[in-house]
C-alpha positions in Angstrom: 83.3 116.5 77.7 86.5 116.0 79.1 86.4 112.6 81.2 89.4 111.0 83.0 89.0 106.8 82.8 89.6 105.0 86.1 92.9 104.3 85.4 96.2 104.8 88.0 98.5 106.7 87.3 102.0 104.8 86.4 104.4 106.0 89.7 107.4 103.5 90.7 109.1 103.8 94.1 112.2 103.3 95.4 113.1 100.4 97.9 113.9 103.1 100.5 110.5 105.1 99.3 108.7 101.7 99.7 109.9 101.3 102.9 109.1 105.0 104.1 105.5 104.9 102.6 102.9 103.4 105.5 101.6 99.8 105.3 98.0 99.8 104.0 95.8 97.3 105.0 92.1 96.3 104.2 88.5 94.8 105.1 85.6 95.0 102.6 82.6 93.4 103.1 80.2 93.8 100.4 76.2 92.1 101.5 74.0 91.7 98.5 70.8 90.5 100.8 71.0 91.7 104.6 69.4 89.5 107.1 65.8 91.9 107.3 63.4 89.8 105.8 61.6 91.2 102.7 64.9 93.1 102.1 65.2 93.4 98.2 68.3 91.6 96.7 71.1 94.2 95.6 72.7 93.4 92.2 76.1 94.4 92.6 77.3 94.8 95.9 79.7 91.6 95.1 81.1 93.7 92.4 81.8 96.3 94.2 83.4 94.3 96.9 85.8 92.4 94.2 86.6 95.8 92.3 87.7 97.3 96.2 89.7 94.4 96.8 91.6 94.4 93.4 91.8 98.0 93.6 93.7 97.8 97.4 95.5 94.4 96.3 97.9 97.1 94.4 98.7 99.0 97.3 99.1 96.1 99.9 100.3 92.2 100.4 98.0 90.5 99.1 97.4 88.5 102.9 96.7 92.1 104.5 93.3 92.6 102.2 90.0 90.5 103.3 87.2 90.4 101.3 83.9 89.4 102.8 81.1 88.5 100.3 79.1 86.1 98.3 79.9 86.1 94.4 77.2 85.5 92.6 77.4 83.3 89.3 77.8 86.8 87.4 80.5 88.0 89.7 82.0 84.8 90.2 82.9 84.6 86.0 84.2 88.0 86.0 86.6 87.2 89.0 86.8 83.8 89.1 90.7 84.1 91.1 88.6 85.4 93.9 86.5 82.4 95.1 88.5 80.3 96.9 89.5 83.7 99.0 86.2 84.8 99.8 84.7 83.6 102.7 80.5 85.3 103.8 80.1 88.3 105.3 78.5 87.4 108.5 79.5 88.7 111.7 81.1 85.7 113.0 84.0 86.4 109.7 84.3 90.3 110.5 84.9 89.8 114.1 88.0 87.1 112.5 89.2 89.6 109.8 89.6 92.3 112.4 91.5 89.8 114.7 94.1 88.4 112.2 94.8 92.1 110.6 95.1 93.9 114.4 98.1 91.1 114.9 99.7 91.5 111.6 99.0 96.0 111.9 100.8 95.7 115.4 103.6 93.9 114.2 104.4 96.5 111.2 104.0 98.8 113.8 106.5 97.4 116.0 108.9 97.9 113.3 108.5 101.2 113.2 106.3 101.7 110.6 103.0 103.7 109.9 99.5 102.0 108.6 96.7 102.7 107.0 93.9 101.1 107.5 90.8 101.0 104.9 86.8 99.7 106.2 85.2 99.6 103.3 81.0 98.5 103.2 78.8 97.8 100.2 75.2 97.1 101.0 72.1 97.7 102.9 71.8 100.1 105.4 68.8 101.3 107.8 68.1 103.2 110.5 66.3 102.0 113.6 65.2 104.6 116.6 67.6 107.2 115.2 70.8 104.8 115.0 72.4 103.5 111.7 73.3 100.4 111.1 75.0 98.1 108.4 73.2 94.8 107.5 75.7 91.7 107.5 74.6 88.8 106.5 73.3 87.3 109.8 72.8 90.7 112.0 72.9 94.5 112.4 76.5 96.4 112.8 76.3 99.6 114.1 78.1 102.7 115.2 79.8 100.4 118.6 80.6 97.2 116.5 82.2 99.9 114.1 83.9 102.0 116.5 85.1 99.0 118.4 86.7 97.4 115.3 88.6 100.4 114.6 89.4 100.3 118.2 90.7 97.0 117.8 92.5 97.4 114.3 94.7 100.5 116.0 96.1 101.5 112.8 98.0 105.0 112.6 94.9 105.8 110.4 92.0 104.9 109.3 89.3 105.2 106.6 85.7 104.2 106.4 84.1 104.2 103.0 80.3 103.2 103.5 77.9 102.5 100.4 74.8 101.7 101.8 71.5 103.5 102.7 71.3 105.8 105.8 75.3 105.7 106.5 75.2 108.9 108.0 73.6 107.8 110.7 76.1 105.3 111.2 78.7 107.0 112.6 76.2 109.9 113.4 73.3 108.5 115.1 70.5 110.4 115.4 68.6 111.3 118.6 65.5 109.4 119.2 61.9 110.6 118.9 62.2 113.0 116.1 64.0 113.4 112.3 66.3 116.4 113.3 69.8 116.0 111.4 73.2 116.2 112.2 74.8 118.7 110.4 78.9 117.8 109.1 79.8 120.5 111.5 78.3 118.3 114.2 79.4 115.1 112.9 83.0 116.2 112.7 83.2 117.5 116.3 81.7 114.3 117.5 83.8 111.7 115.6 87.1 114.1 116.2 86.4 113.4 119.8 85.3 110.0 119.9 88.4 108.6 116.9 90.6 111.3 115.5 92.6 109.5 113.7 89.8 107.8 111.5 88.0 109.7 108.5 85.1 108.8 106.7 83.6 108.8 103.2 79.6 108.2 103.1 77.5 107.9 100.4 75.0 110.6 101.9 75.0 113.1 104.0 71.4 112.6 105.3 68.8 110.0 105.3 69.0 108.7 102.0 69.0 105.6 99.6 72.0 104.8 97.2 71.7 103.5 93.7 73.0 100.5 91.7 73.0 101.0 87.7 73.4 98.4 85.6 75.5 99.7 82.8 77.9 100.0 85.3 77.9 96.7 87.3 78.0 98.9 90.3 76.6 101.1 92.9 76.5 103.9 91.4 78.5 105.7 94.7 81.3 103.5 94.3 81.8 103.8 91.0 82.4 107.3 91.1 84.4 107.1 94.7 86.9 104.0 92.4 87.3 106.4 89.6 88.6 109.0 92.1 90.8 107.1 93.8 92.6 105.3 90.8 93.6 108.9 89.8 90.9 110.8 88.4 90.4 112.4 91.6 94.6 113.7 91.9 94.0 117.4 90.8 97.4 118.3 91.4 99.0 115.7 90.1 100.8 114.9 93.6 100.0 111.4 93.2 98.4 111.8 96.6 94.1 111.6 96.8 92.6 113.9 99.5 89.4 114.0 100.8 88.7 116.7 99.5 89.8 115.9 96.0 88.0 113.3 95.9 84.8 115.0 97.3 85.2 117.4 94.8 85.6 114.9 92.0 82.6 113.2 93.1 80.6 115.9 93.4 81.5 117.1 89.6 81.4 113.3 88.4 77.9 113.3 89.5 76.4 116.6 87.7 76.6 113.9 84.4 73.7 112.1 86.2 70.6 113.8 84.5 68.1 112.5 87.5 69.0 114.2 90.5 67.5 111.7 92.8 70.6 108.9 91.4 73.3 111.5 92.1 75.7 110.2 95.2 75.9 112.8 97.6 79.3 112.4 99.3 80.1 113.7 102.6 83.8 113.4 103.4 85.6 113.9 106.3 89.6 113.2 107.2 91.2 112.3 110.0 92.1 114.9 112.1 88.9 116.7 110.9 91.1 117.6 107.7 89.5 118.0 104.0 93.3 118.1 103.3 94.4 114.7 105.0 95.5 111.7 102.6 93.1 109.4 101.4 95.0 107.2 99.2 98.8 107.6 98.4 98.8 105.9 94.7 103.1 107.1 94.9 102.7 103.2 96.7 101.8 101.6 93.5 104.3 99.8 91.6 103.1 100.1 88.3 100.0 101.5 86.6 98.9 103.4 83.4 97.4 106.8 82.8 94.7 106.9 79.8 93.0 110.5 78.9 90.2 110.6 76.3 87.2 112.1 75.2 84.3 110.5 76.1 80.4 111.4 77.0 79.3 108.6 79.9 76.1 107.1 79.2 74.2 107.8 82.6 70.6 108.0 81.7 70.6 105.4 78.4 67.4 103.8 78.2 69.0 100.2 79.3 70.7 101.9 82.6 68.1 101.2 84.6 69.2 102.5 88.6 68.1 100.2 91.4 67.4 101.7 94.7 68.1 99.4 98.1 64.5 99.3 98.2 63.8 98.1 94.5 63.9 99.2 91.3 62.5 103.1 90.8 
């Protein structure tokens, strides 16, 4: 089959491009063990959460990306640059990070300038009385620490990419005493009213786990949601990722998955409530390579073993 590698596309702007282009700025946090006791330990969230960071690092000063986590010895090897940055992703160093980047997003916007602003989670997720809820690595965040945040941030735009269990119900809780879904029809009207300007990328669409695989190093979700973004996703070539490129892309990335029960099911919305708004704008990048080949990915080798937030399956 015909598979396009993770790799960006090489674009180069021009100072007065540059200058034009918004600011883009960034919080991951990426929790291998949440706070719940008995939770099972995830694998590769720290990957996930390093990969994020080096993947905005290229579209944004390197002081306006934050990555919360805790590298593991594996991790740590792979990205060893990273571990004098890092600091744990408690809710003590969120509540920081969103302080320090809402002073340096309202001075760019002071000068004029647009930004885009990028939440991106890795981790568990759960549901308790029909509200969603990330796990840090001392307490819950739910839909009001994440709405407040954003709130707080007041980018131009911005973008929540959530990896986790049951992060539909994060920013679309569900009502109390009985398992009746949202639909996306529902969910959109709500978050249009409640934050227009923010647009979200989930990992399901319902009440669902997500899936680490090992041949990868990485959830399996954002994996596939990387590879879009670094240009896989850019059908026409615009240099420009929409949501619904890359919802597309995902969605076709996943049919390789021979188990239907590991396949991501993406749900993605844009700001505005448009499929056609801008995720990413890779014209920002200075430089990058474009690599085509032929390849078969190996989803469903005997060593590729998934793991499921609630253990291995």
């Amino acid at each position: 089959m015909r598979f396009l590698l993770p790799l960006l596309v090489m674009l180069t702007l021009s100072t007065s491009a540059a200058a034009e282009a918004p600011a883009v700025f960034a919080l991951v946090v990426a929790n291998n063990q949440g706070f719940a006791p008995g939770r099972a330990v995830l694998q590769y969230a720290d990957d996930d959460g390093a990969k994020y960071h080096e993947f905005f690092s290229m579209l944004a000063e390197p002081e306006d990306v934050v990555l919360l986590t805790g590298l593991d010895a594996d991790t740590r090897r792979l990205f060893p640059a990273l571990e004098p940055q890092v600091r744990a992703p408690s809710s003590e160093n969120v509540a920081a990070a969103a302080r320090s980047l809402a002073t340096r997003i309202a001075e760019v916007k002071r000068a004029g300038r647009e930004v885009d602003f990028y939440f991106v989670f890795a981790g568990h997720g759960d549901v308790d009385q029909g509200r969603g809820f990330l796990e840090l690595s001392d307490r819950a965040f739910d839909a009001d620490d994440l709405q407040a945040l954003l709130r707080q941030v007041d980018a131009t735009r911005a973008h929540v990419i959530l990896d986790s269990c049951n992060s539909f119900f994060v920013v679309s809780p569900r009502k109390a005493g009985g398992r009746r879904y949202a639909t996306p029809e529902d969910m959109t009207r709500s978050l249009a009213q409640r934050l227009p300007a923010v647009g979200v990328l989930l990992s399901t669409s319902a009440e669902a786990e997500v899936y680490e695989w090992s041949e990868l190093q990485s959830g399996v979700f954002s994996h596939v949601v990387r590879s879009g973004l670094m240009g896989a996703a850019d059908a026409d070539g615009d240099g420009r990722i929409t949501y619904a490129e890359l919802e597309a892309f995902a969605n076709i990335a996943a049919r390789e998955i021979p188990n239907p029960l590991f396949r991501p099911r993406l749900f993605a919305l844009g700001p505005g409530r448009s499929p056609q708004a801008t995720l990413v704008d890779l014209r920002a990048v200075r430089s990058a390579v474009t690599l085509k080949v032929d390849a078969v990915p190996r989803f469903g080798s005997r060593c590729a073993m998934p793991r499921a937030c609630g253990g291995w399956t």
